[in-house]
C-alpha positions in Angstrom: 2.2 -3.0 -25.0 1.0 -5.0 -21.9 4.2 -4.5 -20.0 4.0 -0.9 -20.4 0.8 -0.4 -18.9 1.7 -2.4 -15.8 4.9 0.3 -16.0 2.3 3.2 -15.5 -0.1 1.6 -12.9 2.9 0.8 -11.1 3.3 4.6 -10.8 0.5 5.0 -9.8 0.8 2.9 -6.6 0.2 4.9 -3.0 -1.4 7.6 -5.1 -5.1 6.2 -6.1 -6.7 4.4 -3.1 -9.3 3.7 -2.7 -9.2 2.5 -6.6 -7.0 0.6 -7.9 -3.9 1.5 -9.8 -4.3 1.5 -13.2 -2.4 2.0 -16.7 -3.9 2.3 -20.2 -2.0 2.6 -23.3 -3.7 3.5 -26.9 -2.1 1.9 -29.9 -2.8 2.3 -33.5 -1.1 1.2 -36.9 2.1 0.4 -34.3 2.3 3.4 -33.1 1.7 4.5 -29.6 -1.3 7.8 -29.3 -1.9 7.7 -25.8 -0.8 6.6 -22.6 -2.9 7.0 -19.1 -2.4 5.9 -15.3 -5.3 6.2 -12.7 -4.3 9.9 -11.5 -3.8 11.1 -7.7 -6.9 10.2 -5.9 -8.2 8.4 -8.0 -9.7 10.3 -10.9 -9.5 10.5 -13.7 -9.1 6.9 -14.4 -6.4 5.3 -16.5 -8.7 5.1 -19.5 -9.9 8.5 -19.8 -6.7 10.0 -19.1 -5.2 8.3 -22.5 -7.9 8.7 -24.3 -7.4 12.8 -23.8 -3.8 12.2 -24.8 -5.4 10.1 -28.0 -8.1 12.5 -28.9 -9.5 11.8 -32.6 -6.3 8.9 -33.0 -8.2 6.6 -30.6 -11.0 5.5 -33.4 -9.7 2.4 -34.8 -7.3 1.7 -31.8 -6.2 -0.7 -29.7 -6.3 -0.5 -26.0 -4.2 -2.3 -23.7 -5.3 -1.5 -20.2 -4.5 -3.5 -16.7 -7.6 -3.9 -15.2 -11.2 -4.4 -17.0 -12.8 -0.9 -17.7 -15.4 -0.3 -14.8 -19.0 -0.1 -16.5 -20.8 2.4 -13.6 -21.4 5.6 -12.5 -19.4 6.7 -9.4 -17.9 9.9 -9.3 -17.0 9.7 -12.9 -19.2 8.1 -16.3 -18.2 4.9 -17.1 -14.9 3.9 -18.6 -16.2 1.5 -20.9 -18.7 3.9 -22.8 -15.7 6.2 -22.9 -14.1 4.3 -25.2 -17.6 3.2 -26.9 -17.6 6.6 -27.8 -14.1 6.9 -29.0 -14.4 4.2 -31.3 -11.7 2.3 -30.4 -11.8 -1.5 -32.6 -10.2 -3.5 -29.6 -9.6 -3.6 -25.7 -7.2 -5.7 -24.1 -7.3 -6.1 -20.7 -5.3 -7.7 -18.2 -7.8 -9.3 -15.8 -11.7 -8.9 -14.4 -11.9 -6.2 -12.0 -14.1 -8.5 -9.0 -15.6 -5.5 -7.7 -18.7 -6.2 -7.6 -20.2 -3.4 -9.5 -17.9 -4.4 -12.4 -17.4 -8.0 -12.6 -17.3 -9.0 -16.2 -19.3 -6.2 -16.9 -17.5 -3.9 -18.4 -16.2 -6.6 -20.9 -19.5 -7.7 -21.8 -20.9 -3.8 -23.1 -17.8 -3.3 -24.7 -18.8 -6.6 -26.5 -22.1 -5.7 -27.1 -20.9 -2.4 -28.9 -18.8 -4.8 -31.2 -15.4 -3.8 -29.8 -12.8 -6.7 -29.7 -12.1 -7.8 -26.2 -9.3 -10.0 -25.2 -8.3 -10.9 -21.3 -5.3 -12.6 -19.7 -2.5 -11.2 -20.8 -0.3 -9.4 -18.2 -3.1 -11.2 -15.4 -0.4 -12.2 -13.2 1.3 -9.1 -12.8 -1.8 -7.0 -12.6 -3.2 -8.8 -9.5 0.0 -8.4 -8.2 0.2 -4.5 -8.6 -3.7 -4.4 -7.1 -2.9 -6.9 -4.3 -4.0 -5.2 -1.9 -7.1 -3.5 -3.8 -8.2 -7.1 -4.6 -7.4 -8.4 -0.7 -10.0 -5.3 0.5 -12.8 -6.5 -2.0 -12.2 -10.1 -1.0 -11.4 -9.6 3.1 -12.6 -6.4 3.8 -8.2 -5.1 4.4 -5.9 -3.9 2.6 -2.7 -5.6 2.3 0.0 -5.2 4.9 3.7 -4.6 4.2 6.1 -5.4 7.1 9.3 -3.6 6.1 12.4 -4.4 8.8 15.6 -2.9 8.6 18.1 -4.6 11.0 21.5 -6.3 11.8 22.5 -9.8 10.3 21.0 -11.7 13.4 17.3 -9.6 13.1 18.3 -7.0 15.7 16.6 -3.3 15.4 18.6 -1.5 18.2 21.3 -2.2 20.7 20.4 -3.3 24.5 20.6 0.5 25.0 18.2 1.7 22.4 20.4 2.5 20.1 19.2 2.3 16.3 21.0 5.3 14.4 22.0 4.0 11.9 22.3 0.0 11.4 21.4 0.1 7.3 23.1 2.3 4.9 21.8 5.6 3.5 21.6 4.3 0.3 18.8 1.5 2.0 17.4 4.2 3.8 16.6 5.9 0.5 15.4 2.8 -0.8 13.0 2.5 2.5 12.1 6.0 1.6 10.9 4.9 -1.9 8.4 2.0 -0.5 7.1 4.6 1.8 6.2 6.6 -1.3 4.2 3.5 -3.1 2.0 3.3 0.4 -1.7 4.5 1.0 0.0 4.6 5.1 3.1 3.7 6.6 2.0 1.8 10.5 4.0 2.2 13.4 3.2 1.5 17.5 3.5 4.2 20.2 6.7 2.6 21.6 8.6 3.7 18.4 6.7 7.1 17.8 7.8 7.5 21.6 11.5 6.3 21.2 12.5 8.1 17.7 9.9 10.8 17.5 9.4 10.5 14.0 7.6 12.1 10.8 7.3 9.6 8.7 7.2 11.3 5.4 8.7 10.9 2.3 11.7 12.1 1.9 13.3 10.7 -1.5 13.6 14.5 -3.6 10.5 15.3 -5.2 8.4 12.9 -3.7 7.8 14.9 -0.7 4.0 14.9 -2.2 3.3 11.7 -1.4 3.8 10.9 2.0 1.4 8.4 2.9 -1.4 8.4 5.9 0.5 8.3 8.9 -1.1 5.3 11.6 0.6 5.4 15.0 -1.3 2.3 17.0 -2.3 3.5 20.4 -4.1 2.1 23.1 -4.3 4.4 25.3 -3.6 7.7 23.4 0.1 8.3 25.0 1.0 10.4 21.5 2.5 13.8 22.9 1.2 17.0 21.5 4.4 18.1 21.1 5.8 14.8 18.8 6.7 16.1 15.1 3.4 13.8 13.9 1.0 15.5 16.1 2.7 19.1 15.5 2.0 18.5 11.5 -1.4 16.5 11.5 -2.9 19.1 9.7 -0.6 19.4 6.9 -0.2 15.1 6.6 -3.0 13.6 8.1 -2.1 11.1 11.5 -4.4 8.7 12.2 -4.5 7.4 15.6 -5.9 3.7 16.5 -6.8 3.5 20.1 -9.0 1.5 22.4 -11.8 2.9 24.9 -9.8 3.0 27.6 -8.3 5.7 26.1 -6.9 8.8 27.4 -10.2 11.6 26.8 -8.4 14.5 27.3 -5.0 13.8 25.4 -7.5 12.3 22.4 -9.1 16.1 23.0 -6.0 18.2 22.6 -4.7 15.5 19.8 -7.9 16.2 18.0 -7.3 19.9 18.0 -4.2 19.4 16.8 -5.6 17.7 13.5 -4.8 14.0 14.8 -8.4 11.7 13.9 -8.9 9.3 16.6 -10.3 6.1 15.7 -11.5 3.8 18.3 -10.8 0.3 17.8 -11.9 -3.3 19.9 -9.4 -4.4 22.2 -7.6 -7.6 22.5 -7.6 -9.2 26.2 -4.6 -7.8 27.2 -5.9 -4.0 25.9 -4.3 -3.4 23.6 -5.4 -2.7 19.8 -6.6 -5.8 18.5 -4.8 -6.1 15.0 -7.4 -7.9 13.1 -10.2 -5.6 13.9 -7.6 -2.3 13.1 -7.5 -4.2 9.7 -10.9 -4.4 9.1 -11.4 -0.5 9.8 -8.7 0.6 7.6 -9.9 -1.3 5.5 -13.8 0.2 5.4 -11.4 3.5 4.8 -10.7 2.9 1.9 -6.9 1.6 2.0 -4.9 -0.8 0.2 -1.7 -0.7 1.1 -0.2 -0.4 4.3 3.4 -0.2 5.4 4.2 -1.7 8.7 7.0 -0.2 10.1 7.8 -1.0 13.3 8.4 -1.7 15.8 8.8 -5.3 17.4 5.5 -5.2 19.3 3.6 -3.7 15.9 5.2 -6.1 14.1 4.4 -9.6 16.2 0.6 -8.8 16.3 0.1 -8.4 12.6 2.1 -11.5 12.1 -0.1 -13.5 14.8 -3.2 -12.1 13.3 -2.1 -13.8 9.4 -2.0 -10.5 8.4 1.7 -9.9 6.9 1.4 -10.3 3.4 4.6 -8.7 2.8 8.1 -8.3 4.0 11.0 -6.1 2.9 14.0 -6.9 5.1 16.9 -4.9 4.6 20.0 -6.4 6.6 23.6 -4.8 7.3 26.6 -6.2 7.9 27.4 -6.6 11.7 25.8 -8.1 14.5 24.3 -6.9 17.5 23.9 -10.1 19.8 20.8 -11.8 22.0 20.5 -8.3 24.7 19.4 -6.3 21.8 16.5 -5.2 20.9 14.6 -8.0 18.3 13.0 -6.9 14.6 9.7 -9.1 15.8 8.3 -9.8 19.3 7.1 -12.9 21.1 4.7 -15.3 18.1 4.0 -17.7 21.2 5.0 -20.3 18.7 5.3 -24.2 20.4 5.7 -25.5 16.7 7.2 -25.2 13.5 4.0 -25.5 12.1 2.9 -22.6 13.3 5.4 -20.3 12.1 4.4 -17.8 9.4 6.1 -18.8 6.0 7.1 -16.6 3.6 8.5 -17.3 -0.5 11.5 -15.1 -1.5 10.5 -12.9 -4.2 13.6 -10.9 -4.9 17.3 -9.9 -3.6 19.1 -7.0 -4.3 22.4 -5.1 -2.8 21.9 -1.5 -1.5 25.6 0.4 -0.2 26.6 -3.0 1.7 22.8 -3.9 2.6 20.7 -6.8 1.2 17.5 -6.0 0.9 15.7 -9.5 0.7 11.9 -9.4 -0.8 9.2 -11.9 0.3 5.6 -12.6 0.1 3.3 -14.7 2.5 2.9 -18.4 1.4 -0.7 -19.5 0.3 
C-alpha cells in the first residue's frame, strides 16, 4: 500500500507549502477504507483526511502513511493522537519527519499507546517527493528547479530574439504540468520584459493552481501595464529587488497588488541569489521553478543552488549568435562545473525531455 500513498502525496505537490506533501492510506482485513493526501494549503493533513473517509473502519487498521505523523499543536491537533483515538493497531510510515518539533516524536507516542509502528519502507521515495521541504528544514531554501526548453545545441532564442516556438506543444503542455507541481515558478526581468508573460497554469483544469509568481528585479523595471502586474491581485507576483530600487515604480506596483521584497545585493547590484534563497525560504516555500532566462539561470547555478533540471530539447539548431539557455559560470576548470545525474528521459511530439538531479 506504500506505493499508493507516495501516489497521493505526489498529488499533492505545489498545493501544501509550507508542509510537506503527504499521503495516508487506511487498510483493514485487505481491504482499502480510507485514503488521504495533505489538502490545499496544507490542512487538513493526510492522516486526518483518511481517517474521515475511514470513520468507525479505522479501529483495528493499518496505516500506511509517507511521512511520520507530526505529534504538536499547530494550526490543527496532532496527527498522531488522531489516530490514538481511532484505534488504529498499526502505523507504517515511510521516514522521520526532521522537523524539529516532530523528530521521532510522533513514532514514539504512537508507541507508547501500543500501536505497531514500522519505518523505512517507501523512505527513498518519500524524501524524494519532500525534497525540497526537507532542503528548507536542513538550509533554510526550498529546492530549485531549473526547467530549459531549447534547441539541440542549448539555444533559447535566435540572435534576433526570437523564441516562438523551439519545443513542441505537446512539451509545452508538459512544462505546463511542472508549473502546476510548483509552490513558484522564477523568472528575471529580462524575460518578463521580452515575452510579457503570465505564468500561470494553463494545462485544463489546473488553472487553480498556478504557482507564486517571482520576477527577480533589481531595480523594479516591471511595467504596470505587463499581464503579471495587471493580475497581482488575482495570482499573487512577488517581486525580488535590491535598495537601489525604483520608489516610485515599487509604489504604483504595490497598488497594483505586486509585494516587493527587498533583497541584499551582489557587487555588481544585482539580486544576490543565495540570499533570495534564504528569504523564500523563511516564506515558507519548497519548491521553486526556475524558468528563465539565461541571466536567472547562471546565478542560481553559481550560487549551488540548482538542484534540479528539466531540459526539454527540439530537433534543430540555432548556432553560436543565438541566444544561450545559461549565461557566463566564469568557469576556468572542469572541476568547477556543476554536475548533474540523469534521472529520466522521455519523448514529448519530437522533444526529449531529459530529467536530472544535482550530484552529491
Amino acid at each position: 500500500m506504500m506505493p499508493a500513498a507516495l501516489a497521493l502525496a505526489r498529488r499533492s505537490l505545489g498545493r501544501t507549502w509550507p508542509n510537506p506533501a503527504v499521503g495516508c492510506v487506511i487498510v483493514k482485513d485487505g481491504r482499502v477504507v480510507g485514503r488521504g493526501r495533505t489538502r490545499d494549503g496544507g490542512r487538513p493533513h493526510a492522516e486526518v483526511d483518511a481517517l474521515g473517509q475511514a470513520g468507525v473502519a479505522a479501529r483495528g487498521a493499518t496505516v500506511y502513511v509517507t511521512l511520520e505523523p507530526c505529534s504538536h499543536f499547530g494550526k490543527s491537533p496532532p496527527c498522531a493522537d488522531a489516530l490514538i483515538r481511532a484505534g488504529v493497531a498499526s502505523v507504517v510510515s515511510a521516514m522521520e519527519d526532521p522537523n524539529p518539533v516532530v523528530n521521532g516524536q510522533g513514532h514514539a507516542r504512537l508507541r507508547e499507546a501500543g500501536i505497531m509502528v514500522e519505518v523505512g519502507d517507501g523512505a527513498r521515495e518519500a524524501a524524494a517527493i519532500n525534497a525540497g521541504f526537507l532542503l528548507r528544514l536542513r538550509a533554510s531554501r526550498p529546492l530549485f528547479h531549473l526547467k530549459i526548453a531549447s534547441s539541440l545545441d542549448g539555444r533559447i532564442a535566435t540572435a534576433a530574439g526570437e523564441s516562438k516556438w523551439i519545443t513542441s506543444e505537446a512539451a509545452r503542455m508538459d512544462g505546463h504540468r511542472l508549473r502546476a507541481t510548483h509552490d513558484a515558478i522564477l523568472v528575471g526581468i529580462g524575460t518578463v520584459a521580452a515575452d510579457d508573460p503570465d505564468l500561470t497554469c494553463r494545462l485544463p483544469g489546473l488553472g487553480a493552481r498556478s504557482p507564486v509568481r517571482i520576477v527577480v528585479d533589481s531595480r523594479v523595471r516591471l511595467s504596470p501595464a505587463s499581464k503579471l502586474a495587471q493580475t497581482a491581485k488575482t495570482n499573487p507576483v512577488w517581486l525580488l529587488c535590491t535598495d537601489a530600487a525604483s520608489a516610485e515604480t515599487s509604489a504604483v506596483l504595490r497598488d497594483q497588488g505586486v509585494e516587493i521584497i527587498t533583497v541584499a545585493a551582489e557587487g555588481d547590484g544585482r539580486v544576490d541569489a543565495g540570499a533570495a534563497a534564504q528569504v523564500l525560504g523563511k516564506r515558507g516555500l519548497t519548491r521553486v521553478l526556475v524558468e528563465g532566462g539565461g541571466t536567472v539561470a547562471s546565478a542560481f547555478l553559481k550560487a549551488g543552488l540548482i538542484d534540479r533540471v528539466s531540459h526539454y530539447r527540439a530537433g534543430l539548431l540555432l548556432g553560436g549568435d543565438s541566444r544561450s539557455a545559461v549565461g557566463p559560470l566564469g568557469l576556468e576548470r572542469l572541476d568547477f562545473a556543476p554536475r548533474f545525474s540523469l534521472a529520466g528521459v522521455r519523448t514529448l511530439g519530437g522533444d526529449t525531455l531529459e530529467s536530472w538531479a544535482r550530484e552529491t
